[in-house]
N, C-alpha and C positions, 0 to 999 in steps of 0.2 A: 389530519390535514384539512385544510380550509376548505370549504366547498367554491364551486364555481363562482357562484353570487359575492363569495365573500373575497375570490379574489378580483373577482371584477370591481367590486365597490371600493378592496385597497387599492390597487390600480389608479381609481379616481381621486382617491386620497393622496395619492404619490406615498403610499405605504409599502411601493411592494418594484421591484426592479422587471417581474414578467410581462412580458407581452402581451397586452390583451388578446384574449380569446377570439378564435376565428366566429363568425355569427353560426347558429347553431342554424338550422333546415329548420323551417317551420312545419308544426306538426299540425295536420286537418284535423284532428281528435286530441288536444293536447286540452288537461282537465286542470282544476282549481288546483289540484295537488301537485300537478305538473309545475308548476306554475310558483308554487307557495318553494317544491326543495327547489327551483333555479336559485328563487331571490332567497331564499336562507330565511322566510318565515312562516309563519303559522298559516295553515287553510283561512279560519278567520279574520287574519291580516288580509290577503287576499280578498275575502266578501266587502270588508271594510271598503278597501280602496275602489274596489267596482262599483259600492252605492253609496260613493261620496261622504260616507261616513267621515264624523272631525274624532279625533283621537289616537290620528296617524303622526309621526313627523313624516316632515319630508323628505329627508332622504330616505327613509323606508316607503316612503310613494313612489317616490322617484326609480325604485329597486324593481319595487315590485310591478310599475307601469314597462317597466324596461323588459322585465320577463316576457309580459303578455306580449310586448313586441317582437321580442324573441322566440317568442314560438308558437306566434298566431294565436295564441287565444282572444277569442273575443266571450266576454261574458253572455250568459244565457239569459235576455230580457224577459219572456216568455214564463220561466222556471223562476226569477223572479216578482213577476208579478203576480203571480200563481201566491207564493211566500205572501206575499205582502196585502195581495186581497184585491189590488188594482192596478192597472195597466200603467197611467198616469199618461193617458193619450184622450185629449176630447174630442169629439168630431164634431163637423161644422156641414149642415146642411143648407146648398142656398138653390137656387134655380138660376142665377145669372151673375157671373162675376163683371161686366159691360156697364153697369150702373155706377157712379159716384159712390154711393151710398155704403151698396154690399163689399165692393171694393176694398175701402175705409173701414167699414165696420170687419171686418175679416181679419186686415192688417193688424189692426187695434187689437182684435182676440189673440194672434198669432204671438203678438210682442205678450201680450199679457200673460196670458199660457206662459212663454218663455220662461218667465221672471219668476214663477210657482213652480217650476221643474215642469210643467209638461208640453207634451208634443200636441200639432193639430192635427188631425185630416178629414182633409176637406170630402165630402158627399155630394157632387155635383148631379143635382137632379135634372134631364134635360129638358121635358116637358113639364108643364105645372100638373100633371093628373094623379089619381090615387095611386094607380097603379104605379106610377114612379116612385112617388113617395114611399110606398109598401116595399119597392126594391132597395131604394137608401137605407129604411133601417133594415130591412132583413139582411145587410151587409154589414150590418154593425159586428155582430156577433162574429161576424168572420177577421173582422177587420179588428177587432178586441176594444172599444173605448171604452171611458169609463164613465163619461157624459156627453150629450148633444146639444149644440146651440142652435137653433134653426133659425134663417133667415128666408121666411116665404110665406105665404098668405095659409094664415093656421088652418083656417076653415077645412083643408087637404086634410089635419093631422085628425079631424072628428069622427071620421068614416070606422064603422063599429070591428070593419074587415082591418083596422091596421093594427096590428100589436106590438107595441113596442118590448124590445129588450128587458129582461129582468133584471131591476136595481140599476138598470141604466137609468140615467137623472133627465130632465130635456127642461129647458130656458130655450125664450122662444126671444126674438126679436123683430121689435117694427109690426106692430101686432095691438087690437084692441080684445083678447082675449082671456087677460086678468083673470077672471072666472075661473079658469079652467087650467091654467097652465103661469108658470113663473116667464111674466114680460117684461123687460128693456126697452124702452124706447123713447124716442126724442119727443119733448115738448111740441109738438107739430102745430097746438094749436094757440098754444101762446106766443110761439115764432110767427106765426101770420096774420093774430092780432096784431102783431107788433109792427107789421110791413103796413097793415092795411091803413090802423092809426099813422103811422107817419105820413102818410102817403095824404091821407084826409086833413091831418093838421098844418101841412104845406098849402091846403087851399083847395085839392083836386075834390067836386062834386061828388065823383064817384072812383070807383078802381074796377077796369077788367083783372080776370085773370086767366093766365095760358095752365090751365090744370094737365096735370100728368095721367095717363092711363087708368080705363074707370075699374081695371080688376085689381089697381094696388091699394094696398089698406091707409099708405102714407099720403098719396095724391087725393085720396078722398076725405081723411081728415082734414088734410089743407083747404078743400074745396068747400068741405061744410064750415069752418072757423073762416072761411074768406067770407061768405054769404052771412054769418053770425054774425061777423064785425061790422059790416054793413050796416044791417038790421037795426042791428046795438045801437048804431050813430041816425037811424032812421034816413036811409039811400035805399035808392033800389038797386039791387043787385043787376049787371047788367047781362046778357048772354054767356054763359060758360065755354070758354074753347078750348079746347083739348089737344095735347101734346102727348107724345111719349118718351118723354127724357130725352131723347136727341136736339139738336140745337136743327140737324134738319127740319125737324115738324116746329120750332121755336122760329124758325124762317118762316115755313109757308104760314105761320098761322100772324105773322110780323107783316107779312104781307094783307092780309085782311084788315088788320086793326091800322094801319098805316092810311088804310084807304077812308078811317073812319075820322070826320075831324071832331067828334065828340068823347076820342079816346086819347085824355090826357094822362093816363098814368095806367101800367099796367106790373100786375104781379104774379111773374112767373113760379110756376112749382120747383124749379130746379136752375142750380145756372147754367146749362147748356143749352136747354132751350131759351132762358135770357140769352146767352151770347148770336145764337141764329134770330132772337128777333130784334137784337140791337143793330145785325146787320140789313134786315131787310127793310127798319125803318129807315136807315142812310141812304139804304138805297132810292128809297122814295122822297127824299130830299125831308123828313121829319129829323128835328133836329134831337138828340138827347143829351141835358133836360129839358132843353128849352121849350120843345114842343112837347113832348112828351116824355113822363116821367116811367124808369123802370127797376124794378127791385127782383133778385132773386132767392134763390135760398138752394142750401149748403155750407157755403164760404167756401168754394175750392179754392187750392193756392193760387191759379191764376185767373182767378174774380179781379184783384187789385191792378190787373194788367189789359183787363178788357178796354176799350175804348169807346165813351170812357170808362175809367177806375166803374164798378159792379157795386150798388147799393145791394148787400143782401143778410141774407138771414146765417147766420154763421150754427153750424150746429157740431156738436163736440165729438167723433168719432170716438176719439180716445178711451175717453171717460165711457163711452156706451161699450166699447170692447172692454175695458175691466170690470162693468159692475156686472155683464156679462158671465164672464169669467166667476167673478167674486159668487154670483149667485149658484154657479154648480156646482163650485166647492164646498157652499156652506150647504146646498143640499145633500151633497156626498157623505157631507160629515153630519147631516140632520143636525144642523141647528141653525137654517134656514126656516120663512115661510113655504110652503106649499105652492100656495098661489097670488096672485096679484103681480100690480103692477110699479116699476118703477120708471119715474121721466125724469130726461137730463134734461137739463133747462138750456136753453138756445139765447142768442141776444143779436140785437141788430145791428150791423157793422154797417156805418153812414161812407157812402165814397160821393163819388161827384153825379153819377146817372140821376138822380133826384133832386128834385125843386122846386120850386110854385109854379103854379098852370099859369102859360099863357094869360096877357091880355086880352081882354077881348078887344076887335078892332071898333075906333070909335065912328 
């Protein structure tokens, strides 16, 4: 006589006048074999179907997916990654999800991971200190990945007390540490040549800039390639002001430079501090562009909607979460470099905040 499976699947077919089967009790310990005589095939039809293996048809998927639902199985990830040598989970350590930056970049790994079969999980470190760091990865091993993308100022990962996981892989991001570790990260310093030069070729003498906090590796490349561009064009660099990514400190520091009428043109590290100091120059009755010019950088989506429209520095998330990605897989599989660096190149998106300086009065 027919097995279960087999009259369920005539059933399906309208091969057969019985009544489908009541649902079976799902079994808490119900095994590949359990599973394999429901649907009427082989154990290894069964592995097949759990690791997406091609060489099934469908309706023998469709049988055998129906099993496991019938009697709870869910396949053993654990036992097979054991099989197979890897987990196929990366983990992603950052110190602040609150930034534009890490935000995007994360997202961008999560999609990209996706699309290679694996999972993320994230390692949120909550302090910047060694000792935090030393507790992220010593969770790794708990936590089973099979590579680390880090997003945080390396200098933490040097400390002689951290050891990292065996055969675990690490890409670093947003990082001038090439030397020592596989980096990703944005052209930071050709994106700010690029503001500073336009900014200079509109007419402005010189360019402030609102810099991002002095312990991040990306606010102080921008800040050394802002004082370089200068240099380059022979200006003087004028006083450095300091912001930390909020558009609050992009206000008070909007309110300073507002007060100055020798500050025509300024270039924020980020655009949220452009947007708080686009509104503190309104507030002071400085006009943008007319009085002063301002540029930021990222390109978040709504830069085009500030008022006005956000000249800024557009930088690729996407593309930095896949080459990300791309680079721990080709370490996993050693046929990657070791170490150095890779930069995705940035371009300047022109909107209306920028222009030529003022007249002077006659």
């Amino acid at each position: 006589m027919p097995g279960p499976a087999a009259e369920t699947a005539g059933t399906a077919r309208g091969t057969t006048g019985r009544a489908p089967a009541a649902p079976r009790r799902a079994r808490a310990s119900a095994s590949m074999a359990d599973v394999a005589r429901l649907a009427g095939v082989s154990s290894q039809t069964v592995s097949r179907v759990s690791n997406g293996y091609a060489g099934v048809t469908e309706e023998t998927r469709r049988q055998v997916l129906a099993a496991m639902k019938e009697l709870g199985y869910r396949p053993n990830s654990a036992a097979r990654a054991l099989k197979r040598g890897e987990f196929r989970t990366i983990g992603v350590i950052t110190f602040s999800l609150s930034t534009t930056g890490n935000v995007r970049t994360l997202e961008a790994i999560a999609t990209s991971a996706a699309a290679e079969g694996y999972a993320v999980t994230l390692l949120p470190v909550a302090v910047p200190t060694q000792d935090e760091v030393r507790g992220a990865f010593s969770r790794l091993e708990e936590l089973a990945v099979d590579a680390v993308i880090v997003i945080m100022e390396v200098h933490l990962l040097d400390a002689a007390t951290i050891q990292l996981p065996p055969h675990v892989q690490v890409v670093v991001v947003d990082s001038d540490a090439g030397d020592h570790y596989t980096v990703v990260d944005t052209d930071q310093h050709g994106g700010t040549r690029a503001a500073v030069r336009h900014l200079l070729d509109l007419g402005h003498r010189t360019v402030w800039h609102l810099g991002g906090p002095e312990d991040s590796f990306a606010a102080q490349r921008r800040t050394d390639a802002w004082r370089a561009a200068l240099v380059e064009a022979g200006r003087v660099p004028p006083p450095l002001i300091r912001g930390d990514w909020s558009a609050d400190s992009g206000y008070r520091a909007g309110l300073e430079l507002a007060a100055r009428d020798d500050c025509t043109a300024v270039f924020a590290a980020n655009d949220q501090m452009a947007l708080g100091l686009l509104r503190a120059l309104h507030e002071r009755g400085r006009r943008v562009p007319d009085d002063v010019s301002v540029i930021g950088f990222d390109d978040i989506p709504e830069a085009s909607s500030f008022l006005p429209p956000l000249t800024t520095v557009h930088q690729d998330f996407a593309e930095v979460g896949r080459l990300c990605v791309q680079a721990v897989l080709r370490k996993m599989r050693q046929v990657g470099p070791e170490r150095g660096t890779t930069l995705v190149p940035t371009r300047l998106v022109r909107r209306d905040s920028t222009a030529p300086p003022p007249r002077p009065a006659r």
